[in-house]
N, C-alpha and C positions, 0 to 999 in steps of 0.2 A: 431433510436439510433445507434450510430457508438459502431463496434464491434470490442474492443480494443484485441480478442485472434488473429486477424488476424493478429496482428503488428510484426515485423521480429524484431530479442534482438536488430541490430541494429539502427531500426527506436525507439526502447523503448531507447536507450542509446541516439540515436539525441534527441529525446522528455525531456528527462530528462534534458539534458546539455543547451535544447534552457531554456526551466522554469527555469531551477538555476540561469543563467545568466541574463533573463530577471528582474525577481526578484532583485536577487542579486542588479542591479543598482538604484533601486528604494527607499534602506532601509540603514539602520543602520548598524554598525560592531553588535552593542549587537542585532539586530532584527534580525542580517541574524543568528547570534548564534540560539538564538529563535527558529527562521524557521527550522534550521537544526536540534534542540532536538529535535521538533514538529513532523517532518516529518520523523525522524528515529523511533522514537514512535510509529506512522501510522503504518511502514510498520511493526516494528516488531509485532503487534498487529495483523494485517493482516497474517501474519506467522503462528501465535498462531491459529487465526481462521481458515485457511486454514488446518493445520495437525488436527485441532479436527475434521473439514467437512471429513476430507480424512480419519482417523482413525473412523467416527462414519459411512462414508460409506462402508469402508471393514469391522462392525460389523453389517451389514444389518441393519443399524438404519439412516436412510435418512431424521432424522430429523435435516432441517438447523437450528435452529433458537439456535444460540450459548448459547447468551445471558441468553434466557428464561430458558436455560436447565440448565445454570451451575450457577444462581443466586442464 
């Protein structure tokens, strides 16, 4: 499996701008809207999870499973 922490901000910024763009040509004005709430969504979600992973490991509590815990 390719190991996406080895990727330099700039090769994440080329990654990003080739997917928007490829995308982009494929859809709609209302789909790429869509795409963009979608995936702002993602990552702020991903944010959320990350500071709780981060905050539950400087509490010595290494349990990942976000979900389960805070359902």
């Amino acid at each position: 499996m390719f190991d996406f922490s080895q990727l330099s901000s700039c090769e994440w910024i080329a990654l990003a701008s080739s997917l928007a763009i490829s995308i982009g040509q494929n859809v709609t004005a209302d789909e790429a809207g869509i795409l963009s709430n979608f995936f702002s969504a993602l990552g702020d979600n991903l944010g959320i999870i990350s500071a709780e992973n981060s905050s539950d490991n400087s509490n010595s509590n290494n349990n990942n499973n976000f979900c389960s815990n805070n359902l």
